[in-house]
PyMOL Python script that loads the backbone (N, CA, C, O; Angstrom):
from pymol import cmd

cmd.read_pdbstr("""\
ATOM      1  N   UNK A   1      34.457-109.291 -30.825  1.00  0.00           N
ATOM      2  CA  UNK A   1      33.910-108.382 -31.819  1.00  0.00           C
ATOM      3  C   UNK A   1      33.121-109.138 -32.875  1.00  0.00           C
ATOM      4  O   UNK A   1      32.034-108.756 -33.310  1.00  0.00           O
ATOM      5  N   UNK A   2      33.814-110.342 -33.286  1.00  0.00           N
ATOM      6  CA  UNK A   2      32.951-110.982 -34.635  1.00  0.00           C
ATOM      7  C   UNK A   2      31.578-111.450 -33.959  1.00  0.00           C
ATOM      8  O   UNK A   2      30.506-111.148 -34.483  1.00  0.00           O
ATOM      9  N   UNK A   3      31.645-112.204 -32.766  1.00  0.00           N
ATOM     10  CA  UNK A   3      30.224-112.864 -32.389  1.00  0.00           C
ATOM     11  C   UNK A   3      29.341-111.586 -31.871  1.00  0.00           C
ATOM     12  O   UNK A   3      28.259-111.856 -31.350  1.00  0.00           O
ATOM     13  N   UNK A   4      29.687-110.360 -31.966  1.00  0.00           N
ATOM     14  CA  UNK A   4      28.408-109.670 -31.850  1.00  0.00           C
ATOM     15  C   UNK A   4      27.833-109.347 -33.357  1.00  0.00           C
ATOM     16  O   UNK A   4      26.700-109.272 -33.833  1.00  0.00           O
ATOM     17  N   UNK A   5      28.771-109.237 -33.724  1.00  0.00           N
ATOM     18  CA  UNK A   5      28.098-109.107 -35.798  1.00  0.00           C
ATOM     19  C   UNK A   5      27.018-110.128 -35.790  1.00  0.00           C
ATOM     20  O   UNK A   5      25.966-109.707 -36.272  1.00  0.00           O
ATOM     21  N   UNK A   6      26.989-111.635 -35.277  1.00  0.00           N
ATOM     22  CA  UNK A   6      26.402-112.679 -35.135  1.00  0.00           C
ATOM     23  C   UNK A   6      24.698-112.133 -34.082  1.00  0.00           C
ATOM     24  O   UNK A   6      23.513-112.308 -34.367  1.00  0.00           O
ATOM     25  N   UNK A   7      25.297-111.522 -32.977  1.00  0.00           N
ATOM     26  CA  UNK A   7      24.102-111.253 -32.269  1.00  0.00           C
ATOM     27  C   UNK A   7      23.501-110.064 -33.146  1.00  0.00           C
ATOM     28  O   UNK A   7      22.821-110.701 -33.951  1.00  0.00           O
ATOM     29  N   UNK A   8      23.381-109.031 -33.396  1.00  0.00           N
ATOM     30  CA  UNK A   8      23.374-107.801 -33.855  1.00  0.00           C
ATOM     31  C   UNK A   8      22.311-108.468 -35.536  1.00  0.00           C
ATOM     32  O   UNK A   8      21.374-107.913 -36.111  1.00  0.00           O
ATOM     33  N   UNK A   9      22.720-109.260 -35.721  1.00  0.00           N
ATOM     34  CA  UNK A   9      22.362-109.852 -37.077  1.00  0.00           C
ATOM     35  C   UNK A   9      20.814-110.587 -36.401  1.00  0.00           C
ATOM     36  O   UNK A   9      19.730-110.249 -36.877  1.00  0.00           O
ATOM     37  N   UNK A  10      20.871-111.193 -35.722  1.00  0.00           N
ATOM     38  CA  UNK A  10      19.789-111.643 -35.269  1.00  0.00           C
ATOM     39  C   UNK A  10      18.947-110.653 -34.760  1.00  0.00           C
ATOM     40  O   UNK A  10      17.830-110.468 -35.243  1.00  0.00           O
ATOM     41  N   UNK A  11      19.295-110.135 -34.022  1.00  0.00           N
ATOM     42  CA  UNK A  11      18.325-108.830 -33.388  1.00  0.00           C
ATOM     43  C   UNK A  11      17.802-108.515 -34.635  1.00  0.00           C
ATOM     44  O   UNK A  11      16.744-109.021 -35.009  1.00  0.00           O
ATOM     45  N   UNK A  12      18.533-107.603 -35.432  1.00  0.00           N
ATOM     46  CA  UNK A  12      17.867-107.152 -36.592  1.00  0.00           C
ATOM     47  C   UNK A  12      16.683-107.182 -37.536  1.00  0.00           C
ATOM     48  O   UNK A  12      15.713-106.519 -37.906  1.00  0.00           O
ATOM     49  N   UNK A  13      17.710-109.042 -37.825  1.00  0.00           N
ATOM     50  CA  UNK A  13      16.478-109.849 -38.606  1.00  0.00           C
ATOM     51  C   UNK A  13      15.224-110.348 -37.563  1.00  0.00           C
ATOM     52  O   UNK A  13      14.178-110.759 -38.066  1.00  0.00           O
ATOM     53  N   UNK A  14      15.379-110.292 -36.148  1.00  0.00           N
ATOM     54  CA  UNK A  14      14.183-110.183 -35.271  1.00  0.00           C
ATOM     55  C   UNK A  14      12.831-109.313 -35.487  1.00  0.00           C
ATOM     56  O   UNK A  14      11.615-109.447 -35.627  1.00  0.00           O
ATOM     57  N   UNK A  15      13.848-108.334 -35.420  1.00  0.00           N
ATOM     58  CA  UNK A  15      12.723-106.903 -35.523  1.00  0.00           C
ATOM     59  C   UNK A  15      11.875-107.032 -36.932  1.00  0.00           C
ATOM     60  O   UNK A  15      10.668-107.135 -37.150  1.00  0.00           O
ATOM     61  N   UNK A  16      13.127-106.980 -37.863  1.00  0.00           N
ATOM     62  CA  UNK A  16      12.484-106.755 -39.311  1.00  0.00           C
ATOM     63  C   UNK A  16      11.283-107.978 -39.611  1.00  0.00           C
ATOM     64  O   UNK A  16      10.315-107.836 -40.357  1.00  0.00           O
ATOM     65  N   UNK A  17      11.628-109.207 -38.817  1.00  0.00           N
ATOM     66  CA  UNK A  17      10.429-110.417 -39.094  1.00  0.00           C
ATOM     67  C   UNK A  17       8.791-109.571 -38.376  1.00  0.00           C
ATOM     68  O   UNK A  17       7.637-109.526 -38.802  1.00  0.00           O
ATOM     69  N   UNK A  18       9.401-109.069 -37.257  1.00  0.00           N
ATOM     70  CA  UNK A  18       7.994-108.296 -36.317  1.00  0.00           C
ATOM     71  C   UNK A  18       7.690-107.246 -37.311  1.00  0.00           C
ATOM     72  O   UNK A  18       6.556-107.248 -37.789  1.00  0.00           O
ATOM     73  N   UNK A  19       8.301-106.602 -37.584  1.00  0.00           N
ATOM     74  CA  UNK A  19       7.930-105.285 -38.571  1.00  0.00           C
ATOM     75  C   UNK A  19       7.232-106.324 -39.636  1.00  0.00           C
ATOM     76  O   UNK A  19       6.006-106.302 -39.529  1.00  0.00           O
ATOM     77  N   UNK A  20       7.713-107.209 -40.617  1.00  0.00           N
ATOM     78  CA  UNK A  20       6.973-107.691 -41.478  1.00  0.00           C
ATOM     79  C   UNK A  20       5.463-108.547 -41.373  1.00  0.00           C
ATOM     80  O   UNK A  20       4.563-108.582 -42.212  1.00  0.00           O
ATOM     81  N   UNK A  21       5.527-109.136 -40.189  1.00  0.00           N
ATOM     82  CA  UNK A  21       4.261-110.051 -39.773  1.00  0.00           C
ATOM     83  C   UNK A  21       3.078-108.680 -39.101  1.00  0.00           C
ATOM     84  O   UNK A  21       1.859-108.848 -39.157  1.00  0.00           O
ATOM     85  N   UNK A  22       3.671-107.466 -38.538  1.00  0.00           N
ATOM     86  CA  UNK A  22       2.624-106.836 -38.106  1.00  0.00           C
ATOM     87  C   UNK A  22       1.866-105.630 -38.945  1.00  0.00           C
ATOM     88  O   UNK A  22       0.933-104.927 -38.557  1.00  0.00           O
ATOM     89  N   UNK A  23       2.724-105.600 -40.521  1.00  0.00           N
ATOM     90  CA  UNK A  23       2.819-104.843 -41.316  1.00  0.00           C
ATOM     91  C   UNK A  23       3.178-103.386 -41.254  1.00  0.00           C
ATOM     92  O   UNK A  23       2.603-102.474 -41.848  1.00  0.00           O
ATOM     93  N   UNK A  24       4.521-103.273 -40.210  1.00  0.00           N
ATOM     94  CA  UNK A  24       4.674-101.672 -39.766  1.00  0.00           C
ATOM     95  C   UNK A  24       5.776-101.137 -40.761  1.00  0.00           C
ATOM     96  O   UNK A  24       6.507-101.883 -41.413  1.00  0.00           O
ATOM     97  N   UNK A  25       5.795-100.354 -40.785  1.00  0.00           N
ATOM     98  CA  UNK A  25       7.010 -99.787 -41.333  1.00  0.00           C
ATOM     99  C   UNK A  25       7.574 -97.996 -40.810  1.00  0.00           C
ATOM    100  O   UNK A  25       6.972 -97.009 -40.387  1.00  0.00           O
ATOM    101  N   UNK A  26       8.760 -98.254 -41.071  1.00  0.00           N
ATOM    102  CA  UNK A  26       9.390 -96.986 -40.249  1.00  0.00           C
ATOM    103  C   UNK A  26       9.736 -95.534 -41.614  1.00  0.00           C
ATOM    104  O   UNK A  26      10.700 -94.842 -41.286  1.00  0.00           O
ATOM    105  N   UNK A  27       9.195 -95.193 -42.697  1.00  0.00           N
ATOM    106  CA  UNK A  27       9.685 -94.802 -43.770  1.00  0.00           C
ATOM    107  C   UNK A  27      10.558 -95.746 -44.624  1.00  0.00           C
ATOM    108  O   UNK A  27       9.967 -96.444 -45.448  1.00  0.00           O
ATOM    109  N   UNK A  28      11.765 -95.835 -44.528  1.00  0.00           N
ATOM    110  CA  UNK A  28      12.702 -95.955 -45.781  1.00  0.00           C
ATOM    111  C   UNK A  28      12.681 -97.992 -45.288  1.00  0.00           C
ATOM    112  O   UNK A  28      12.615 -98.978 -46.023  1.00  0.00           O
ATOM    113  N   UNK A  29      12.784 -97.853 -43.534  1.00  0.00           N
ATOM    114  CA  UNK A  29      12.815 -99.173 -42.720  1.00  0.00           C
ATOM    115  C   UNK A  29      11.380 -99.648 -42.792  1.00  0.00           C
ATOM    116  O   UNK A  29      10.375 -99.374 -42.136  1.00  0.00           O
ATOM    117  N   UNK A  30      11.682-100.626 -44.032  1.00  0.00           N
ATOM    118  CA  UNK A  30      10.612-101.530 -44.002  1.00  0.00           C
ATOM    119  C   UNK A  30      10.980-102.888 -43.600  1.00  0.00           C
ATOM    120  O   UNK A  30      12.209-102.941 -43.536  1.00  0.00           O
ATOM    121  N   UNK A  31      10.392-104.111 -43.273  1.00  0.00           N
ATOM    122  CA  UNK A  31      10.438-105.144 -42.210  1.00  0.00           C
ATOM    123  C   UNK A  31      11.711-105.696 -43.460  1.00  0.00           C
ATOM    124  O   UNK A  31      12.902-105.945 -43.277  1.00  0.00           O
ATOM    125  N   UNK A  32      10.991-105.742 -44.567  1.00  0.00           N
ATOM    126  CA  UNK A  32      12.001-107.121 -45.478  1.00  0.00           C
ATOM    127  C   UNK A  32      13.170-106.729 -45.376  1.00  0.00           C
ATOM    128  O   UNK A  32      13.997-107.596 -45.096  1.00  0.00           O
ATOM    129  N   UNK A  33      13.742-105.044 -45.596  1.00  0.00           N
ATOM    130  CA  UNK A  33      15.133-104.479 -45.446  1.00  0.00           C
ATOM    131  C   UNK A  33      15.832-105.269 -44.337  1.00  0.00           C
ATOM    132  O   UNK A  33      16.981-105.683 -44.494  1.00  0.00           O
ATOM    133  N   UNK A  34      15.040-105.505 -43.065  1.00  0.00           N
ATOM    134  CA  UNK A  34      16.031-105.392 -41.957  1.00  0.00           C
ATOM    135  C   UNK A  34      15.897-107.091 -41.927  1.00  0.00           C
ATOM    136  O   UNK A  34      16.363-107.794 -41.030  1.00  0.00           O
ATOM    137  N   UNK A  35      15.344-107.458 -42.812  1.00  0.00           N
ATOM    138  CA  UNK A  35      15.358-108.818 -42.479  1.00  0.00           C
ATOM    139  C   UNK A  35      16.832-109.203 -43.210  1.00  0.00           C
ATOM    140  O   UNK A  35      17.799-109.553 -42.534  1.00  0.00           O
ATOM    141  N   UNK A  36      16.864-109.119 -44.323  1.00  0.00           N
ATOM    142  CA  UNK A  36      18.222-108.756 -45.534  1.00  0.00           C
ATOM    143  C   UNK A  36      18.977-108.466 -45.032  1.00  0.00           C
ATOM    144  O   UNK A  36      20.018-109.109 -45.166  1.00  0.00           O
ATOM    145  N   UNK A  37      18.947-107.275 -44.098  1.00  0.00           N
ATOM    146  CA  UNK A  37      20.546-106.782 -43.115  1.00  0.00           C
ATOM    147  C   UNK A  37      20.700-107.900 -42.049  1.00  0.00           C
ATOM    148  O   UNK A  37      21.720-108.355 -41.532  1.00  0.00           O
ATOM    149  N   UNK A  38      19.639-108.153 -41.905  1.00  0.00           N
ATOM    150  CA  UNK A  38      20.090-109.633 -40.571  1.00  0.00           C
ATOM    151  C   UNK A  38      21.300-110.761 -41.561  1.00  0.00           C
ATOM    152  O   UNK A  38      22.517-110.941 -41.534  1.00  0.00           O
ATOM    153  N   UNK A  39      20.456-111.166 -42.148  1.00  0.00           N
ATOM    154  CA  UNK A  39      20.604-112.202 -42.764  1.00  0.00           C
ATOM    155  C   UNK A  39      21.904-111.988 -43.314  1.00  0.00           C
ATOM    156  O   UNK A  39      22.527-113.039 -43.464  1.00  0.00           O
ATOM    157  N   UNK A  40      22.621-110.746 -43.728  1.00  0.00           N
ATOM    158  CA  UNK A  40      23.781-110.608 -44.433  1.00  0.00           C
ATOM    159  C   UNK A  40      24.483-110.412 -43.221  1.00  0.00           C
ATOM    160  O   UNK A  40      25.245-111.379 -43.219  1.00  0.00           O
ATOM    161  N   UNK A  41      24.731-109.693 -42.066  1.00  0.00           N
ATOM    162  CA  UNK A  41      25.513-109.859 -41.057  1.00  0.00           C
ATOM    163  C   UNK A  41      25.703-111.446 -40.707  1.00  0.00           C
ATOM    164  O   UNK A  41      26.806-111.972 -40.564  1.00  0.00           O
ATOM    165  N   UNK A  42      24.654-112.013 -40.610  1.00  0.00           N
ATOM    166  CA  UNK A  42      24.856-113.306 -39.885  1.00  0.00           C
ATOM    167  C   UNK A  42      25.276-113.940 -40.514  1.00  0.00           C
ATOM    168  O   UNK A  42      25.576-114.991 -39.947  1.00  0.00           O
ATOM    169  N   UNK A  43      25.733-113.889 -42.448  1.00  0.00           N
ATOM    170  CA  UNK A  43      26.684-114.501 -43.805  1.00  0.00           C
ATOM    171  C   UNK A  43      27.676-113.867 -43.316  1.00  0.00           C
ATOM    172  O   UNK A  43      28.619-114.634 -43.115  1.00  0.00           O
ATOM    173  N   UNK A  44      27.937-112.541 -42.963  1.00  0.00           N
ATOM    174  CA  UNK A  44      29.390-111.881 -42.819  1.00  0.00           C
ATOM    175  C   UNK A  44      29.654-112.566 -41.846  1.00  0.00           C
ATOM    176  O   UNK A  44      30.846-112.842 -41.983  1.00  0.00           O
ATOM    177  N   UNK A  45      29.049-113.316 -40.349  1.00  0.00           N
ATOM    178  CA  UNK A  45      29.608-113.492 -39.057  1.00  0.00           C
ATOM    179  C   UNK A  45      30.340-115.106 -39.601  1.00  0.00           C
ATOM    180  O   UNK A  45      31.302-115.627 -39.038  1.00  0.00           O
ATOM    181  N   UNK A  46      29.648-115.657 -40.746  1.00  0.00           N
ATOM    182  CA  UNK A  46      29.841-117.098 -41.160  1.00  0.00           C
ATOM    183  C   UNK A  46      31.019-116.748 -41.016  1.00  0.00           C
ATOM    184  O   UNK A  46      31.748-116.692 -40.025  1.00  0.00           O
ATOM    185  N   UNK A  47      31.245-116.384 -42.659  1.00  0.00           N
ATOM    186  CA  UNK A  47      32.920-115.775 -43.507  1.00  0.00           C
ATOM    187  C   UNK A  47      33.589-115.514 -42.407  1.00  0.00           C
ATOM    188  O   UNK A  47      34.306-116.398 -41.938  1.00  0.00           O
ATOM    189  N   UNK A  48      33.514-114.546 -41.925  1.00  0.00           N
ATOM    190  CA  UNK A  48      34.604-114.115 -41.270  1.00  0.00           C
ATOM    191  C   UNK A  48      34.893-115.285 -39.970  1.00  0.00           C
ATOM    192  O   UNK A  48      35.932-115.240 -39.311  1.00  0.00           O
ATOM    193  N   UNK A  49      33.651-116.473 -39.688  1.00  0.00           N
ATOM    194  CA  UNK A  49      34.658-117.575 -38.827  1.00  0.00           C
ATOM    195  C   UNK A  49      35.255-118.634 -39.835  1.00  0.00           C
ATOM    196  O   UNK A  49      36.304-119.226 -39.583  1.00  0.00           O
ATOM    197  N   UNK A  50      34.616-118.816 -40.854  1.00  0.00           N
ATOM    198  CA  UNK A  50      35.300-119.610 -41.705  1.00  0.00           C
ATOM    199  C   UNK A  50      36.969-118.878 -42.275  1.00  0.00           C
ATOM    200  O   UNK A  50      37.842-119.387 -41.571  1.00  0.00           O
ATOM    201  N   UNK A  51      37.338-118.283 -42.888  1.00  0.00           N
ATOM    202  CA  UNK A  51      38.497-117.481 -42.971  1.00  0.00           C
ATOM    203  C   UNK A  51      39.363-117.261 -41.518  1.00  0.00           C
ATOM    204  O   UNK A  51      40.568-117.021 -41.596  1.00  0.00           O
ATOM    205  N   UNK A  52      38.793-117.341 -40.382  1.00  0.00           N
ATOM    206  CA  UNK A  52      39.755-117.141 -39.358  1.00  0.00           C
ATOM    207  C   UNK A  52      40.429-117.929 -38.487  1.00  0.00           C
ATOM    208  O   UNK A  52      41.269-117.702 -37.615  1.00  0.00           O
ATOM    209  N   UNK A  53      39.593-119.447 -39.129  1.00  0.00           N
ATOM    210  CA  UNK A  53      40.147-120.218 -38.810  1.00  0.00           C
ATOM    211  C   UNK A  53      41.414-120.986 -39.813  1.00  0.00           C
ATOM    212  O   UNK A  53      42.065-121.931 -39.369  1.00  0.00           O
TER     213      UNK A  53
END
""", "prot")
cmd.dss("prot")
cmd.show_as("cartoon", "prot")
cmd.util.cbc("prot")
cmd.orient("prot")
């Protein structure tokens, strides 16, 4: 379960980098948002291996 928070985080911040370099946006989903949600899943996927070990 934790290492998909890890994949899921990347995908994200994938898209949101393509959304930002091609200048698209989806309404509210603009590229930098999903870049931010990457980037904070893939801090949550840290924490939560640091703490579980």
């Amino acid at each position: 379960m934790i290492s998909k928070i890890k994949y899921a985080g990347i995908f994200i911040g994938s898209i949101g980098y393509l959304m930002k370099v091609t200048h698209t946006g989806l309404g509210f989903f603009q590229g930098n948002l999903l870049v931010i949600v990457g980037l904070f899943l893939i801090a949550a996927y840290a924490l939560a291996k640091l703490f579980r070990k």
